[in-house]
LORO-76230 format. One record per residue (C-alpha): residue in one letter; y, x, z. Coordinates in steps of 0.02 Angstrom, whole numbers, padded with zeros to 5 digits, always signed. Each point is the difference from the previous one (the first is absolute). Last residue first. Layout:
REM residues N
AYXZ...
***
This chain:
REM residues 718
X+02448-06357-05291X+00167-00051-00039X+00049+00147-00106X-00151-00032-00105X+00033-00198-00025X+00167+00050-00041X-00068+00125-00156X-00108-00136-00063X+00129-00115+00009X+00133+00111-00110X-00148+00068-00106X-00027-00191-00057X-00184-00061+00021X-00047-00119-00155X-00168-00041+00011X-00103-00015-00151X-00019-00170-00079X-00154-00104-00005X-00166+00054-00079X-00099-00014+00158X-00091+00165-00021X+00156+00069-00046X+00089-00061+00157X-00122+00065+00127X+00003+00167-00090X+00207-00002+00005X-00029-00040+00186X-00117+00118+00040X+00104+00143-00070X+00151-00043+00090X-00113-00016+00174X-00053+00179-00039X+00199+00055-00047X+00057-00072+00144X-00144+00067+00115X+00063+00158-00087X+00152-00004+00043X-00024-00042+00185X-00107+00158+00007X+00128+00115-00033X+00118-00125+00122X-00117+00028+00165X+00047-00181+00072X-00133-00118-00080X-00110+00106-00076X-00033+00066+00189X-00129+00148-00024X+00133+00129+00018X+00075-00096+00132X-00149+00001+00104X-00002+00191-00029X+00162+00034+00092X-00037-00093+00144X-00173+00096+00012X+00050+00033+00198X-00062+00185-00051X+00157+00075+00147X+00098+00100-00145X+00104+00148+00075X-00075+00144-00080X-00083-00097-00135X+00182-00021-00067X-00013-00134-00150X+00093+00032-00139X+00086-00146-00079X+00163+00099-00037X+00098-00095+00160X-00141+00085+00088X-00122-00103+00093X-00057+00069+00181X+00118-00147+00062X-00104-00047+00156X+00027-00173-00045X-00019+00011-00177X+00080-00153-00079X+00161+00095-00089X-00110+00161-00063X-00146-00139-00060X+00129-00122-00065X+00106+00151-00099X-00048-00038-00195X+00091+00122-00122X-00033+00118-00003X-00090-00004+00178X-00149-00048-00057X-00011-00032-00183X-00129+00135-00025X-00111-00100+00123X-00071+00057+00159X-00170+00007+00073X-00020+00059+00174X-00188+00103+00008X+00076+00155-00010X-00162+00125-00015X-00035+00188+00081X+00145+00002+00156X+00071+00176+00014X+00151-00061+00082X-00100-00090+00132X-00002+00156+00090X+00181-00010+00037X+00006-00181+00021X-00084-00010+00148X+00100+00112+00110X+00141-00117-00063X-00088-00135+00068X-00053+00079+00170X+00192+00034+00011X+00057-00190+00006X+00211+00021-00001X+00040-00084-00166X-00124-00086-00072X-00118-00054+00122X+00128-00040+00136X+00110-00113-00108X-00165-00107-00049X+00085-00139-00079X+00180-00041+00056X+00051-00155+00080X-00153-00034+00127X-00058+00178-00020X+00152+00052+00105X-00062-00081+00135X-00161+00109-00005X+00103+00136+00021X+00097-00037+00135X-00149-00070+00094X-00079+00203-00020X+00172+00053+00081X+00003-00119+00138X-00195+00023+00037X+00031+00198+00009X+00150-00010+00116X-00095-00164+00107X-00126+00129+00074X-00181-00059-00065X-00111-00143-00045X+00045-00043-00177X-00186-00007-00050X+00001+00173+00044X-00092+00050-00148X+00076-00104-00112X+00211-00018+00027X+00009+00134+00120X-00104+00139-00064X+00050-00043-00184X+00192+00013+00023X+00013+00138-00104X+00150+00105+00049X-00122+00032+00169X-00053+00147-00108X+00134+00098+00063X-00129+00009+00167X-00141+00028-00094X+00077+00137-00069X+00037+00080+00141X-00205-00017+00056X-00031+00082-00175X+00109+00166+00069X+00064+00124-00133X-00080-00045-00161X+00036-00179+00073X+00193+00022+00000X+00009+00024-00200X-00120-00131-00015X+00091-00117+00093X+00178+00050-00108X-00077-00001-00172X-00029-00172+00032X+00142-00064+00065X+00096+00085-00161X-00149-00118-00122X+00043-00145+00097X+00185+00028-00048X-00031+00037-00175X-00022-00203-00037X+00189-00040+00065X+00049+00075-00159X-00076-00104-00118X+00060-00156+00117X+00178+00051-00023X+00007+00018-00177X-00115-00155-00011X+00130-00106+00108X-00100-00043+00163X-00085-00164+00019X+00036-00115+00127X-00095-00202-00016X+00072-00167+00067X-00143-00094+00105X-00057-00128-00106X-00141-00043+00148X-00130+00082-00147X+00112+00115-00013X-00017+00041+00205X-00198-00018+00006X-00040+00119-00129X+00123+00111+00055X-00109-00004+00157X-00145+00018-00079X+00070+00152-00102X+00050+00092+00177X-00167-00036+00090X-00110+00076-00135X+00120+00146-00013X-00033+00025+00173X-00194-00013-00020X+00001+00090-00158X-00170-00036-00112X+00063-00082-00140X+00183+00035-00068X+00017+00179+00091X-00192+00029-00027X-00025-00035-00180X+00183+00053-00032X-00043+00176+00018X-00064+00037-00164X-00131-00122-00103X-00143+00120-00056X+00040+00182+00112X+00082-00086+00142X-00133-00145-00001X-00127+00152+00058X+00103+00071+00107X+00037-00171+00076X-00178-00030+00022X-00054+00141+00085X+00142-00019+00123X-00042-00185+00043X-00185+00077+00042X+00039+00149+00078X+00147-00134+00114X-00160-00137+00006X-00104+00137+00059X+00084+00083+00139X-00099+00169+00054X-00029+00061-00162X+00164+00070-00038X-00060+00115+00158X-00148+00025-00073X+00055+00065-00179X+00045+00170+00081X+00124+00101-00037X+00034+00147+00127X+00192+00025-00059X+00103+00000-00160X-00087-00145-00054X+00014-00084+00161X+00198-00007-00017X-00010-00088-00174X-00117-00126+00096X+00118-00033+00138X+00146+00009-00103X-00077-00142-00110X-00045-00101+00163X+00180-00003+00081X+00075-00068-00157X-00109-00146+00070X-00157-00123-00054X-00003-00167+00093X-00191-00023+00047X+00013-00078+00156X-00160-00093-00024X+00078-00174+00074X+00175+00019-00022X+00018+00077-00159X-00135-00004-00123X-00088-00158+00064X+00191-00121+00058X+00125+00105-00132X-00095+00020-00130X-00108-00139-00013X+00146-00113-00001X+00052+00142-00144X-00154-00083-00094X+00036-00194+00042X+00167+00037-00062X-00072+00111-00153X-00147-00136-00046X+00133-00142-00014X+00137+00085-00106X-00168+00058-00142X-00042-00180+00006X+00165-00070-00045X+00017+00141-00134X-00141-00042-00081X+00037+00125-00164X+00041+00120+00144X-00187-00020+00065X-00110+00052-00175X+00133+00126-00036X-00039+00082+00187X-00170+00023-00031X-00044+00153+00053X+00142-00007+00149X-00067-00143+00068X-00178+00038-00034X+00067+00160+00107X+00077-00088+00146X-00165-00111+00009X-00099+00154+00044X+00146+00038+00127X-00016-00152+00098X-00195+00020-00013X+00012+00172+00066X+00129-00034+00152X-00113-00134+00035X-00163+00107+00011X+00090+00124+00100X+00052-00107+00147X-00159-00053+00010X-00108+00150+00003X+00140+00066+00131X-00139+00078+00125X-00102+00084-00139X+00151+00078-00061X+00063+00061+00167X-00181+00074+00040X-00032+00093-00171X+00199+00077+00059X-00088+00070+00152X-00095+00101-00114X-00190+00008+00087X-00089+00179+00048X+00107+00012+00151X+00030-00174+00093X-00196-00039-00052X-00064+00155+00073X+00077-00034+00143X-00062-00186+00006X-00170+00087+00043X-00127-00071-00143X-00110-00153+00056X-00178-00014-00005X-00034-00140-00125X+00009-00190+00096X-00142-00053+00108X-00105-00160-00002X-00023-00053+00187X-00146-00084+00084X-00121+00129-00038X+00087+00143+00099X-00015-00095+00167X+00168+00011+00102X+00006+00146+00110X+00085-00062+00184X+00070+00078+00133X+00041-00080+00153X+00130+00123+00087X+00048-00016+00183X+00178+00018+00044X+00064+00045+00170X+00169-00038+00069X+00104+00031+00144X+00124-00126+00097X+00185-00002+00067X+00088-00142+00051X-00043-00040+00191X-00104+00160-00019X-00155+00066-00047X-00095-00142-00081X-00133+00003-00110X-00035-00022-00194X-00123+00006-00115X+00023+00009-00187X-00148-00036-00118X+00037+00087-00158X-00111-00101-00144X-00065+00124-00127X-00004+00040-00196X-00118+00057-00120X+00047-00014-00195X-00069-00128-00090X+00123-00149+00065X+00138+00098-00060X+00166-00081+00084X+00161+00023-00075X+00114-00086+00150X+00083-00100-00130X-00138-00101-00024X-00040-00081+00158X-00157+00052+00137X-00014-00161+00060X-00104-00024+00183X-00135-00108+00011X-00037-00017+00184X-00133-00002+00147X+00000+00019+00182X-00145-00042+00140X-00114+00048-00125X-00195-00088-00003X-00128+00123-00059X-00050-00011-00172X-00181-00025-00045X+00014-00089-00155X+00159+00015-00089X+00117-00158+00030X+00124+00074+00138X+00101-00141+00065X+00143-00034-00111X+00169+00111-00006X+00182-00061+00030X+00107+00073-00110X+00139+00139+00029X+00102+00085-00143X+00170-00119+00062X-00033+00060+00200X+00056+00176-00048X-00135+00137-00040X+00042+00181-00011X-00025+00113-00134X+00008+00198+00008X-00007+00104-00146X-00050+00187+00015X-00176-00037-00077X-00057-00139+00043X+00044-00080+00165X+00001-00191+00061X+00095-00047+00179X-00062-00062+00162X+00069-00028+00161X+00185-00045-00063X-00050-00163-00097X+00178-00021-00066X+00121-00150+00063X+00049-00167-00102X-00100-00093+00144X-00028+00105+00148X-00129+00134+00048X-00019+00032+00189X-00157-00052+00015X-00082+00150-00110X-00069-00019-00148X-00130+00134+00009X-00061-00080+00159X-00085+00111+00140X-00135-00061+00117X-00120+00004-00121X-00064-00098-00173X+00097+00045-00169X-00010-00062-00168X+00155+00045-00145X-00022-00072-00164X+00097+00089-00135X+00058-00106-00180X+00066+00093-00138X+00175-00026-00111X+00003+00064-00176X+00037-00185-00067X+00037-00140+00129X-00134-00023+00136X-00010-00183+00062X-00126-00050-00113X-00112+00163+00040X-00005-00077+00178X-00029-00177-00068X-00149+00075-00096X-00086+00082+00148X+00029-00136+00118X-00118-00121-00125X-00123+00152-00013X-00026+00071+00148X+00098+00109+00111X-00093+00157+00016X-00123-00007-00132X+00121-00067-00115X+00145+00139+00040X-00112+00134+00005X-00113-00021-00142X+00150-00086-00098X+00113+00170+00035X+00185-00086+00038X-00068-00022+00178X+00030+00201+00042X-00077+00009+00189X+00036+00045+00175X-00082+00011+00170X+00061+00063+00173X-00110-00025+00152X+00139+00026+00145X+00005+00076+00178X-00180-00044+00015X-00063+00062+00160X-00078+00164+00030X+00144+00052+00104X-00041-00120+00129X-00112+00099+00122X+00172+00054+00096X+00157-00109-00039X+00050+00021-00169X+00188+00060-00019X+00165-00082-00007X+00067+00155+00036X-00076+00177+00038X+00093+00085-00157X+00151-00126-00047X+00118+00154-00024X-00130+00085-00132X-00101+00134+00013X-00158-00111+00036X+00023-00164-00087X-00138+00026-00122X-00116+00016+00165X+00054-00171+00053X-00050-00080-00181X-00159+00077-00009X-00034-00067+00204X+00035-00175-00074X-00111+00002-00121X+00047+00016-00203X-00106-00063-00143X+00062+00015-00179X-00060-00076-00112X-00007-00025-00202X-00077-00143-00090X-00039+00031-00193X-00071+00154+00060X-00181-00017-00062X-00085+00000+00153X+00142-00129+00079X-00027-00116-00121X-00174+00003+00004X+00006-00034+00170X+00118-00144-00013X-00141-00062-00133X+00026+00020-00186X+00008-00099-00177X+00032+00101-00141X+00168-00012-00095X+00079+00108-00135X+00064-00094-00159X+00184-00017+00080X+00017+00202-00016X+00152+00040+00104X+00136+00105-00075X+00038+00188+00073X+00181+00036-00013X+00063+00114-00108X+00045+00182+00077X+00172+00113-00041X-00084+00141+00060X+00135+00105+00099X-00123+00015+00134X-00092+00129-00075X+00132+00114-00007X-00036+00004+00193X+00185-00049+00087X+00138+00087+00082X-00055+00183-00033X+00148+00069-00042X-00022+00016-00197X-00077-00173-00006X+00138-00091+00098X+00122+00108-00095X-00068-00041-00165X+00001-00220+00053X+00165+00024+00046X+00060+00079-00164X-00079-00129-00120X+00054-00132+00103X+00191+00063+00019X+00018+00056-00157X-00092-00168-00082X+00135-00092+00073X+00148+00123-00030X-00082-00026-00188X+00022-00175-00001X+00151-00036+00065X+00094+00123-00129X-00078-00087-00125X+00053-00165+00072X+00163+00046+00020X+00095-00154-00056X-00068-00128+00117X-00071+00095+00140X-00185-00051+00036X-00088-00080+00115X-00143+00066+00083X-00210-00056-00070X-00157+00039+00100X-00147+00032-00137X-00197-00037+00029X+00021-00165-00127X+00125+00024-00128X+00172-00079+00001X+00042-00097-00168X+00185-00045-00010X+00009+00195+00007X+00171+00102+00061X-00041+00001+00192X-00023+00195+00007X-00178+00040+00026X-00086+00055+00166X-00205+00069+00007X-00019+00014+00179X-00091+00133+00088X+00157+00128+00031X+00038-00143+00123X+00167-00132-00015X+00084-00015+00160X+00148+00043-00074X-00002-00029-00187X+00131-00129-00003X+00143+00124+00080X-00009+00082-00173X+00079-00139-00082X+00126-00057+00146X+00067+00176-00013X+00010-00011-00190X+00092-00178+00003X+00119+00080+00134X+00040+00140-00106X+00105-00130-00112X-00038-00010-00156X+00149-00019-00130X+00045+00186-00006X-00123+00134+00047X-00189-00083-00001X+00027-00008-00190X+00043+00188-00005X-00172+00035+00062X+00037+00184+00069X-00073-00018+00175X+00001+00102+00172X-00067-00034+00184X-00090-00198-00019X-00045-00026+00161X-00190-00080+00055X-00075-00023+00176X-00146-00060+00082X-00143+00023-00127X-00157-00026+00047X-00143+00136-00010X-00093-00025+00146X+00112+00148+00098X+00179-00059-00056X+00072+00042-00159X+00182+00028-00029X+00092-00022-00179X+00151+00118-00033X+00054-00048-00204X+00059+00103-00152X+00002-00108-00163X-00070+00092-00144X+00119+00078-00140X-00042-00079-00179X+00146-00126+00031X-00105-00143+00004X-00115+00072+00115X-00106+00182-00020X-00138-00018+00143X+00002+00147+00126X-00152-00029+00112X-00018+00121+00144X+00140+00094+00035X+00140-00108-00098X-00089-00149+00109X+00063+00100+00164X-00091+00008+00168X-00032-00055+00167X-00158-00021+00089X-00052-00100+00171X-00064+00005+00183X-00028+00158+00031X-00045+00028+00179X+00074+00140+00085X+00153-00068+00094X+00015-00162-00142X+00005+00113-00145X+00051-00032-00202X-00088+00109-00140X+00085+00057-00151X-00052+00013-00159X-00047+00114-00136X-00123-00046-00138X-00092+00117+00017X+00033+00034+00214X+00149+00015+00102X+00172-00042+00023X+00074+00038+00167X-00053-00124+00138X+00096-00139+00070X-00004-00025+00192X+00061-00125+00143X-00078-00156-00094X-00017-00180+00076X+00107-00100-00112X-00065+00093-00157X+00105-00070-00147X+00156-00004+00084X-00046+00187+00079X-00066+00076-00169X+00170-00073-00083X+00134+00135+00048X-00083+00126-00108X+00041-00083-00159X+00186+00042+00020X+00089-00179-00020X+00012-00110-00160X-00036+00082-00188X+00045-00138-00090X+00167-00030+00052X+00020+00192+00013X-00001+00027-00166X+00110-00167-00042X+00115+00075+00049X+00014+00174-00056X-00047-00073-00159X+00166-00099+00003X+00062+00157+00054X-00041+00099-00147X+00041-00143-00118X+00169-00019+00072X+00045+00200-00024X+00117-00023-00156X+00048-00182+00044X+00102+00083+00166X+00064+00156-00097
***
């Protein structure tokens, strides 16, 4: 009774594993402050979260918004919370089917996954970190080693969905979705100017405050009526602001001169601009209480939404003025506007001026004055108007995106299995060199096992051929196959092999596990290590059981795939290459067994219990050519190919069993082999017979004498 409802409760399980705590109870962790959650609301629906009356944030479901089809062709279910600009502040994944995530993962690697876009704003453009190539514009998160399909489309759920809600609620101007590229200066543009000229055609900006402007912006506030101007002062200079873009020659040169012009731009690294700050007054925009290693805190640089503040590393010392007609500044710096920051020089931007006074022994109040500056148009060469990311989340196939992020990975995978099929085409040409032929398949299952295996995690499962059978009685769609190229690609491939060669093109080749096992036999007879191989009426028999385990995953996968998955850990694949071995010590003990056996028997695990390889060799029964060459001597009465095959798929008859062959091409190196392959022994004997009576006629001398006893103990000996 107890085994008959395991699978039930082992979903049970694992259920509410992944499914965590009611989603309700997270509004408060992810809003410190709120009192309030609304009920849902709005197209598409979410709810918003109150501090008294304010609202301060939103809360909703990815399922309601953005439900992208993952591995398992169901979409991953998460609770994300937006604050009011449009950054998100919290992230819980509520409900999945992705049987990988089930068994071998543990939810802490998808809680630590989703906890990397916090902080992240519906206005950048994130990609899962599986390219060796990152593209410019793009913030990159880790992925999770193993479910990297899965990762991918929770992390386009949760952009994709944030960014609807924000526009759906009224959190941002469509408009400001824009994914923008940055302006780029013109170098070619310079024309000599006066500090007046300057100023007339904005390449300086200003911003003059008095004192008495200052003490009225103070009004309201808790330091209204101190520090203020005494009477007939408040026409004083509080501060006479100035700032400019240097990168710009007619700016920068004019400005600084020549010779301090080019070390400035000498300093910059790429995308990084140069902004001299001026000022004259009673006010400094440094401050005096700035420290070395500190942060200018009386002036920062705004565009947009995005704040930048100077530390003391962006600061150089500025020259005297050299335009003619500048006034003499008490202050001046270069500050660094760095990279990272995503500055667009032709786009307008201001200087925040913060002023401060006292109302307490620790408390103060703050004012900040904007300088605002418009950069000249003619300095700057301007990118193509740029489409609302949006559009480009919806109208693009996030799969395009995956492929065009693992360029790489793909092109190897294509030119390993390009020269797969010359060496498949021209197999006869290889086992005639059979020295050759051994060296390209070790340094070919190398391959295997380090690109196929552990670096592009491309180990195909049982697990996939139930998930595909599955889909076909579902919602098919191609997209979700899609989604991990080198597995569509791999798959391709061995449906295509299955039909020419049959499934040994991928169990002898392309196998990551089997890849590991035959290297390591390699290893142990080359050591002399003594050798196990069942008796053939034992080892015939031993091949159905691969075929039972089989039938028994997909029988339990019509009924729940995630239960399957489970069963599936029969195949140590998720341990041994996926995981890299980094898991509970049960599944690493029972995938070391196996490979351990490999060292005196070859493969055990592939023949007898792998049931990805029997799922294989179904289909591959309708195979169009058989490319193994045999001779009508084989097996009656010759035997060395059935007695040297190490995965025994010869019959004692000579018959070679394409169900349970690997393609190692063994067998066909001893066809070619004239010198152990006995049909062809005799008739090297009778060739180098012939040659020898010709040699002797031509030299008129005797004909060799070759008695049938020697000739027939020179055979046996061979």
């Amino acid at each position: 009774m107890f085994l008959k409802w395991l699978p039930t409760w082992l979903c049970l399980v694992l259920l509410l594993m992944a499914t965590g705590a009611p989603a309700g109870a997270d509004w408060e962790r992810f809003f410190a402050e709120a009192d309030r959650l609304g009920e849902p609301a709005g197209d598409p629906p979410a709810r918003a979260v109150y501090r008294g009356e304010e609202q301060i944030g939103l809360l909703f479901e990815t399922n309601d918004v953005a439900p992208i089809p993952a591995y398992s062709g169901e979409p991953v279910n998460m609770l994300v919370a937006l604050d009011m600009t449009g950054m998100i502040v919290g992230v819980r994944v509520l409900e999945h089917s992705e049987p990988i995530m089930l068994v071998g993962i543990p939810e802490q690697r998808l809680v630590d996954f989703a906890n990397q876009y916090l902080t992240r704003t519906i206005k950048d453009r994130v990609r899962v970190g599986i390219s060796p190539r990152q593209r410019e514009g793009y913030q990159y998160v880790d992925a999770v080693s193993g479910a990297t399909v899965t990762v991918v489309v929770m992390g386009e759920g949760i952009m994709r969905s944030a960014r609807r809600i924000a526009l759906a609620h009224g959190l941002v101007d469509p408009a400001a979705l824009a994914v923008r590229e940055p302006a780029s200066v013109r170098e070619d543009v310079f024309e000599p100017a006066t500090w007046n000229e300057l100023l007339e055609a904005g390449a300086v900006g200003r911003l003059d405050l008095t004192r008495g402007e200052v003490d009225e912006a103070f009004i309201g506030t808790e330091a209204e009526g101190r520090e203020t101007a005494p009477p007939g002062a408040e026409d004083e200079t509080f501060i006479d602001f100035h700032a400019a873009y240097l990168n710009a020659p007619t700016a920068g040169r004019n400005l600084l001169g020549d010779a301090h012009y080019e070390r400035v731009m000498d300093r910059l690294e790429l995308d990084e601009h140069a902004i001299l700050l001026m000022a004259s007054g009673r006010y400094s925009f440094k401050g005096s209480g700035f420290v070395r290693g500190g942060i200018f805190d009386r002036i920062q640089l705004m565009q947009g939404d995005r704040a930048i503040q100077f530390r003391d590393t962006d600061l150089i010392r500025a020259p005297s003025i050299a335009a003619e007609g500048a006034p003499h500044f008490i202050e001046r710096d270069i500050f660094v506007v760095r990279a990272e920051h995503g500055f667009d020089p032709g786009r307008p931007w201001e200087v925040e001026l913060l002023v401060r006074r006292q109302v307490g022994a620790l408390d103060s109040a703050f004012v900040n004055f904007p300088l605002m500056y418009t950069p000249p148009e003619a300095w700057f060469t301007y990118p193509d108007p740029p489409e609302p990311a949006i559009a480009v989340d919806e109208d693009r196939p996030l799969w395009v995106t995956v492929w065009e992020d693992r360029v790489i990975h793909i092109v190897v995978l294509g030119i390993g299995l390009t020269l797969l099929v010359f060496i498949l085409m021209f197999q006869d040409v290889l086992a005639r060199r059979p020295k050759l032929l051994l060296r390209i398949r070790h340094v070919f299952l190398i391959y295997t096992v380090v690109f196929i295996g552990w670096y592009a995690l491309a180990q195909l499962s049982v697990v996939n051929i139930f998930t595909f059978t599955n889909s076909l009685g579902r919602d098919f769609k191609w997209d979700t196959f899609l989604m991990d190229p080198m597995m569509f690609i791999l798959w391709t491939f061995v449906a295509a092999t299955l039909l020419l060669w049959g499934r040994g093109v991928y169990c002898g080749w392309l196998c990551p596990f089997g890849a590991m096992q035959e290297l390591i036999n390699e290893v142990s007879r080359k050591l002399k290590v003594p050798q196990f191989e069942f008796p053939w009426a034992v080892h015939e028999r031993l091949w159905a059981i691969k075929y039972m385990i089989l039938l028994v995953l997909f029988a339990i996968s019509l009924h729940s795939l995630s239960t399957a998955e489970v069963y599936a850990e029969v195949e140590p694949f998720k341990t041994a290459v996926t995981l890299r071995f980094q898991r509970e010590w049960g599944f690493v003990l029972y995938a070391g067994i196996l490979l351990a056996i490999s060292v005196v028997n070859r493969k055990f695990f592939c023949r007898y219990m792998c049931p990805l390889g029997a799922g294989l060799a179904i289909p591959a029964r309708i195979r169009l050519f058989d490319w193994l060459k045999r001779h009508k001597e084989c097996g009656t009465p010759c035997q060395i190919c059935a007695n040297e095959c190490e995965v025994q798929a010869v019959h004692p008859d000579g018959r070679i069993n394409a169900n349970e062959c690997h393609y190692c091409l063994d067998c066909q190196v001893t066809y070619w082999n004239d010198r152990k392959c006995p049909p062809l022994i005799a008739r090297r004997k009778r060739r180098e017979k012939a040659a020898s009576i010709s040699a002797g006629r031509a030299k008129g001398g005797e004909y060799p004498v070759i008695r049938i006893e020697e000739q027939a103990a020179s055979t046996a000996k061979n």
